[in-house]
C-alpha positions in Angstrom: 81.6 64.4 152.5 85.1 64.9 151.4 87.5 66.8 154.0 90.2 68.3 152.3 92.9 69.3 155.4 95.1 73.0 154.7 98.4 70.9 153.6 95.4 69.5 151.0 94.8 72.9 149.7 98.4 74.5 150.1 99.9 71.4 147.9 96.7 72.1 145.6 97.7 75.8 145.4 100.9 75.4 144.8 100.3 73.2 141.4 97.4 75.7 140.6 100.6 78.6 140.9 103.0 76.6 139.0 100.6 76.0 136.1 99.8 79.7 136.4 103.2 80.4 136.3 104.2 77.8 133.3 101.2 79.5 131.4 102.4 82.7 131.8 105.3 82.4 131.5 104.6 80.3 127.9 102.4 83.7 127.1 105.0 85.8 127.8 107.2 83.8 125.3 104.6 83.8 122.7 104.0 87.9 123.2 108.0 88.5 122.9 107.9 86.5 119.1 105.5 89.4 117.7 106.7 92.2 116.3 103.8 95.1 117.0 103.8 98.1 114.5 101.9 101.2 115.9 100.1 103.6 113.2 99.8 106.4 115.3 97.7 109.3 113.3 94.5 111.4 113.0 91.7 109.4 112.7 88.9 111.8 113.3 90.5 115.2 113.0 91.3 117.3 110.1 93.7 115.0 108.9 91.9 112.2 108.6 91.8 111.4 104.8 95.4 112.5 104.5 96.8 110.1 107.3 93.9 108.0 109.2 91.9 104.8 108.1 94.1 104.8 104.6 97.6 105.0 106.4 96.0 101.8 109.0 95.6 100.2 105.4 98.8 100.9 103.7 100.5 99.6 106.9 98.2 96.5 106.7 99.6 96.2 102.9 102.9 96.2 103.5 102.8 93.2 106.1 100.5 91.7 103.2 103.1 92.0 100.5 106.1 90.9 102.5 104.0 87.4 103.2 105.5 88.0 106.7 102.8 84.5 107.8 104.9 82.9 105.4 108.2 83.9 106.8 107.0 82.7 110.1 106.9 86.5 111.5 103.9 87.2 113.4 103.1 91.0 112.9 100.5 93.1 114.5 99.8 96.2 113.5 97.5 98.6 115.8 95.9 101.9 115.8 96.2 104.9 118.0 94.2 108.7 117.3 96.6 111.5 118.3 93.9 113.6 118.5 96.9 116.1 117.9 97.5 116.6 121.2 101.0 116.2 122.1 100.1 115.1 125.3 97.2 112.8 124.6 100.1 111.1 122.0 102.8 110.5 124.2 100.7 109.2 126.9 99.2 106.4 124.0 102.8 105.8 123.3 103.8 105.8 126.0 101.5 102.8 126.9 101.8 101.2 123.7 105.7 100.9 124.5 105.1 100.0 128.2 102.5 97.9 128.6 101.2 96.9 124.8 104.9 95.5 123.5 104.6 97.9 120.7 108.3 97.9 118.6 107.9 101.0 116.2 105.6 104.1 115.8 104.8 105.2 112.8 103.0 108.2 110.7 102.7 110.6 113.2 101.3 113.1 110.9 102.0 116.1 113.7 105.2 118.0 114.1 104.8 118.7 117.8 104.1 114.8 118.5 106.6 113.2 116.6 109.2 115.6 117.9 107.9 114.4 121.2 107.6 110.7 120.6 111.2 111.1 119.4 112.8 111.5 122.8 110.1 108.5 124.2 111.2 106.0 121.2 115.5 107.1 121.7 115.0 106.1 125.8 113.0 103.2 125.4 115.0 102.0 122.3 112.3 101.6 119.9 111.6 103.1 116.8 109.7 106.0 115.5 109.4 106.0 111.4 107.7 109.4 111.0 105.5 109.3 107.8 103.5 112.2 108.1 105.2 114.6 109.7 107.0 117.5 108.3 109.4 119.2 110.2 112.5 119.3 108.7 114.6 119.6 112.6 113.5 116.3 112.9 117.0 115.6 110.9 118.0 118.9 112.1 119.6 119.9 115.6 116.5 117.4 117.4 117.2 114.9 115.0 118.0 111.4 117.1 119.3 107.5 116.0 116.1 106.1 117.1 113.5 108.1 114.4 113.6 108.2 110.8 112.1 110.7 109.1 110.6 109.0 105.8 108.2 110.8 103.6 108.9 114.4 103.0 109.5 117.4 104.9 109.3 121.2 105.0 112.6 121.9 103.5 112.3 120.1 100.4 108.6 121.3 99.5 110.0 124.8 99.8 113.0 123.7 97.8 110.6 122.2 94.8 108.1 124.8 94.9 109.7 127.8 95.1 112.8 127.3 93.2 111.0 125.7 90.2 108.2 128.6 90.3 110.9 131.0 90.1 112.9 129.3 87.4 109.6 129.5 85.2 109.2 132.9 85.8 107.3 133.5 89.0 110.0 135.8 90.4 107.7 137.8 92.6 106.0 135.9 95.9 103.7 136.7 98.5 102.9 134.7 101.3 99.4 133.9 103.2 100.9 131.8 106.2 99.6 129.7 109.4 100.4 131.5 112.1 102.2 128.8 114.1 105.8 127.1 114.2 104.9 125.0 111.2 103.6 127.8 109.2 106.6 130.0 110.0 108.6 127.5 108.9 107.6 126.8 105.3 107.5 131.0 104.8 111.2 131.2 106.1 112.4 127.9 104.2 110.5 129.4 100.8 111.8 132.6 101.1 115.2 131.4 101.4 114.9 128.9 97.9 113.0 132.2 96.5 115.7 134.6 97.2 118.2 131.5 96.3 116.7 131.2 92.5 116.8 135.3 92.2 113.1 136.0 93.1 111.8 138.5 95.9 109.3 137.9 98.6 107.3 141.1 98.6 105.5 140.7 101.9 103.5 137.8 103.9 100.3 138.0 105.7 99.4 135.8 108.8 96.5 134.6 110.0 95.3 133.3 113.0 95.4 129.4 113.8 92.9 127.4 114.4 89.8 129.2 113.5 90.1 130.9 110.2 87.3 130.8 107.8 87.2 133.6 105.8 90.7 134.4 104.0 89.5 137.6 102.2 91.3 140.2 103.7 94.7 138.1 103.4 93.8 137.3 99.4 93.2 141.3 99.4 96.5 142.4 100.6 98.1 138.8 98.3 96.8 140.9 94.8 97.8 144.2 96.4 101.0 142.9 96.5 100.6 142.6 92.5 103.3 139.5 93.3 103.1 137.3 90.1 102.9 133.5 92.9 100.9 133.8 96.1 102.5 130.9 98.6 100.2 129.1 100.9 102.0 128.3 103.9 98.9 126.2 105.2 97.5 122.5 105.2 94.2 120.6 105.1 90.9 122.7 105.2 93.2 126.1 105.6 94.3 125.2 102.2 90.6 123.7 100.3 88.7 127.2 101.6 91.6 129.7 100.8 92.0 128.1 97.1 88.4 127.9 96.5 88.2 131.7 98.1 91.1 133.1 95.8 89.1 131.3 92.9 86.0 133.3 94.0 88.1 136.5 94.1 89.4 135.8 90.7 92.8 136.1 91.8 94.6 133.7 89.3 92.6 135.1 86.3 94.5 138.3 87.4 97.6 136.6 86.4 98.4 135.5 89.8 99.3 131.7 90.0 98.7 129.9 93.6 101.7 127.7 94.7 100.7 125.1 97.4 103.5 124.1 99.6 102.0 121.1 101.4 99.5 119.6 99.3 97.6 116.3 99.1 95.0 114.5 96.4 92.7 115.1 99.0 93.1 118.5 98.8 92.5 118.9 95.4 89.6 116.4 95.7 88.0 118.9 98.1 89.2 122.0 96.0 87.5 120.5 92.3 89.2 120.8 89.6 87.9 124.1 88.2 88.7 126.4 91.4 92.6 124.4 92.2 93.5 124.5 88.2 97.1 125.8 87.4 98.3 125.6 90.7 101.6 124.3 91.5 102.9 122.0 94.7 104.9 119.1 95.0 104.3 115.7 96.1 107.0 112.2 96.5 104.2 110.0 95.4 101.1 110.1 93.2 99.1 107.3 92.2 99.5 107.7 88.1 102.9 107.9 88.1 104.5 104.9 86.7 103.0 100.9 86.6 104.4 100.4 90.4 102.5 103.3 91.8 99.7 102.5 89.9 99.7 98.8 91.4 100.5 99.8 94.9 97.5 102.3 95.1 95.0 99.9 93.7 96.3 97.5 96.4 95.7 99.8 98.9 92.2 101.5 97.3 90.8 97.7 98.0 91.1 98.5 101.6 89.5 102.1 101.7 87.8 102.3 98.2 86.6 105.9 99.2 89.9 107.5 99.1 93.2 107.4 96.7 96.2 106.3 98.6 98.5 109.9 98.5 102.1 110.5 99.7 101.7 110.0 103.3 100.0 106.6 103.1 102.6 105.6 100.9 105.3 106.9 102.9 103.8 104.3 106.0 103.6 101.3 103.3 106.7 102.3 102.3 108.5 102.7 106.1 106.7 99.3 107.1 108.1 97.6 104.3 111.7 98.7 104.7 111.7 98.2 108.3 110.1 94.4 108.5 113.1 93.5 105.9 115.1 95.0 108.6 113.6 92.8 111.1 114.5 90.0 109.2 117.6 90.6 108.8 118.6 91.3 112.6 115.7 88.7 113.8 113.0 89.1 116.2 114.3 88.9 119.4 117.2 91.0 118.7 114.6 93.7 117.1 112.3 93.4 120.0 115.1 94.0 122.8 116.9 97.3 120.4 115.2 99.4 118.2 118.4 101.4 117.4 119.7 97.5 116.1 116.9 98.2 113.6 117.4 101.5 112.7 121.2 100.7 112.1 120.3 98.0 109.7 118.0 100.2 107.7 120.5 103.0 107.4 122.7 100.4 105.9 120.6 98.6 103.4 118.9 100.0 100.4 115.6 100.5 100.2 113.0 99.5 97.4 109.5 99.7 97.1 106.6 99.9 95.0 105.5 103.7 96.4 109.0 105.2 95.7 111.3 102.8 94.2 115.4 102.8 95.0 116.3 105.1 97.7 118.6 105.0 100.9 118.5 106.4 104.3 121.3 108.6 105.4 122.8 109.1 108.5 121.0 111.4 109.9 117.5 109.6 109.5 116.6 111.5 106.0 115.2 108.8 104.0 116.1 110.0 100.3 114.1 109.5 97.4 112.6 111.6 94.0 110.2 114.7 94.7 108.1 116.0 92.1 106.8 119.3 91.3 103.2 118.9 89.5 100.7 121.3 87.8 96.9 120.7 88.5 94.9 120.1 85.3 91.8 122.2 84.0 89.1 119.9 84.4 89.3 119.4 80.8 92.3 117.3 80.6 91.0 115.6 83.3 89.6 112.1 82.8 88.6 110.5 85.7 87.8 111.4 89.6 91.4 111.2 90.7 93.6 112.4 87.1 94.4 115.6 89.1 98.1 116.3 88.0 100.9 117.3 85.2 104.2 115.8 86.0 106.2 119.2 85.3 109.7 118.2 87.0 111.6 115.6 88.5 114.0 116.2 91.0 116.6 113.5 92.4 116.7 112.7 95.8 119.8 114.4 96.8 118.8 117.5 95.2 115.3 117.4 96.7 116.3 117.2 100.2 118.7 119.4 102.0 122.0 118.1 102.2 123.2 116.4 105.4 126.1 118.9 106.5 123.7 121.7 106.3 120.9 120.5 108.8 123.1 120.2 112.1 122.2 116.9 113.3 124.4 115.6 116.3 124.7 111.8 114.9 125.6 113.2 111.3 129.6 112.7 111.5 132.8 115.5 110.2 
């Protein structure tokens, strides 16, 4: 039998320690060379097939298309379920950033949350690239140099919708509104481009949110109103069961025409063609829009074949993409130890992609690109399971969204 004395076993413990410490510290090394892109989103809520599985995918797509392997860039790109619950959110963030190495946060398909994960992101210094949400004081007064806001937001919607509808003719509004900050919102920011373009708002009705079924007694009042457009101030199932209710009510064959203000292929995929025909909404992307689109969203459709890439997955391929040429450009180290390095280098290079084509973001994290304001077809021009749309307008960039002196954003300069 061997006897192995203590100075035996502290001299073998201490290579055992160094060798754990060389490993470690070679892993540590290793895990400080990727670059970790969270998709942080609803993937089992109401949002799901607007944001979800298909915005995991687009992300996916982007890292795909760069050939970042090839560039010698590892990338990662995880998922996170908001729930949306502000606090559940943060807390993932939170850990992502702490504990997980993650380097930028994007989607966020939730107001509340990315508002929130804005003031993690500014005093960790890393990135939020907000795909999916909507508020427009996210480049307003709460608007901060570590968050971009890339997709759409509130403001412009409002500004395509409701000054177009009133330009063709629809000079009398009424509006059926979620009754909640993001709700009260769009009625206030469509009122204002109503009023702009000469039209009235002749009243608004409010219902409760969550929980609202049956929109009756607000489509009621909407055609008492005798207003020639009826806003919908709403999202997601809100929207599918009040169109297909004011179908059933015959409220468009009235002469009433339904304006959407935050609409999504989905939506009109749940609506059908013959109850969501004529309305009017605006979207920065659609699949059929020109040969780029068209490739993107095949891409993309490989990865989720059940559901048509929309504006807010392309917003996250398109955010990815812009901000990995970033992180080439500044490298991996310095983009791991500052995201506002980052953000600095993607406010001062043009941007370029497949889902929106040239564009730029400004100073005060607006990133600027084309909106469009689009008719639904009659299931007769229709000719195939996702030909939903009419281009009726085009509107530039810096027409779309509202112009940076006007949103009072601290970083935004004179």
């Amino acid at each position: 039998m061997t006897i192995v004395n203590r100075r035996q076993i502290l001299a073998g413990g201490a290579v055992a320690g160094a060798a754990t410490l060389t490993s470690g510290r070679a892993w540590a090394q290793a895990h400080d060379q990727v670059i970790r892109i969270g998709v942080l989103a609803d993937f089992s809520g109401p949002y799901r097939s607007t944001s979800g599985p298909t915005s995991l995918a687009a992300a996916q797509q982007a890292v795909e298309d760069l050939g970042m392997t090839n560039r010698g860039i590892k990338v990662e790109v995880i998922q996170g379920d908001h729930q949306n619950r502000p606090d559940a959110a943060l807390a993932l963030a939170r850990r992502w950033i702490d504990q997980d190495g993650v380097d930028m946060i994007c989607e966020v398909n939730n107001s509340a949350i990315a508002l929130a994960v804005a003031n993690l992101v500014k005093d960790k210094d890393k990135v939020q690239l907000a795909s999916g949400a909507a508020s427009s004081a996210l480049t307003g007064p709460q608007c901060t140099a570590n968050t971009i806001q890339w997709t759409y937001d509130t403001w412009m919607f409002s500004n395509v919708v409701g000054g177009a509808s009133v330009r063709a003719g629809g000079d009398t509004w009424y509006m059926i509104t979620a009754d909640y900050a993001f709700g009260h919102q769009l009625e206030r920011d469509v009122g204002a481009f109503v009023q702009k373009a000469g039209g009235r708002v002749l009243g608004s009705a409010r219902y409760p949110f969550p929980g609202t079924a049956d929109f009756s007694s607000f489509l009621l009042q909407a055609q008492a109103s005798r207003a020639k457009v009826v806003g919908l101030a709403m999202a997601a199932a809100d929207m599918v069961n009040c169109v297909k209710q004011a179908h059933e009510f015959g409220l468009t064959r009235r002469g009433a025409q339904l304006a959407g203000m935050i609409m999504f292929v989905q939506d009109i995929k749940a609506i059908g063609l013959e109850a969501a025909q004529g309305m009017l909404l605006s979207e920065v992307f659609y699949h059929d829009l020109n040969d780029r689109t068209r490739g993107l969203a095949q891409r993309i459709l490989r990865r989720t074949p059940d559901n048509m890439p929309g504006q807010e997955h392309a917003g996250t391929y398109s955010c990815v993409i812009h901000y990995l040429k970033a992180v080439m450009e500044v490298g991996v180290a310095r983009a791991k130890a500052s995201g506002l390095d980052v953000v600095t280098m993607m406010k001062r290079m043009p941007t370029d992609d497949d889902a929106f084509g040239p564009g730029l973001v400004r100073q005060d994290g607006r990133k600027i690109h084309p909106a469009y304001l689009f008719q639904v077809k009659t299931p007769a021009e229709s000719h195939g399971p996702w030909d939903f749309y009419n281009l009726k307008a085009t509107v530039t960039g810096d027409e779309a969204f509202r112009p940076m002196n006007e949103g009072g954003c601290p970083l935004v300069r004179g």
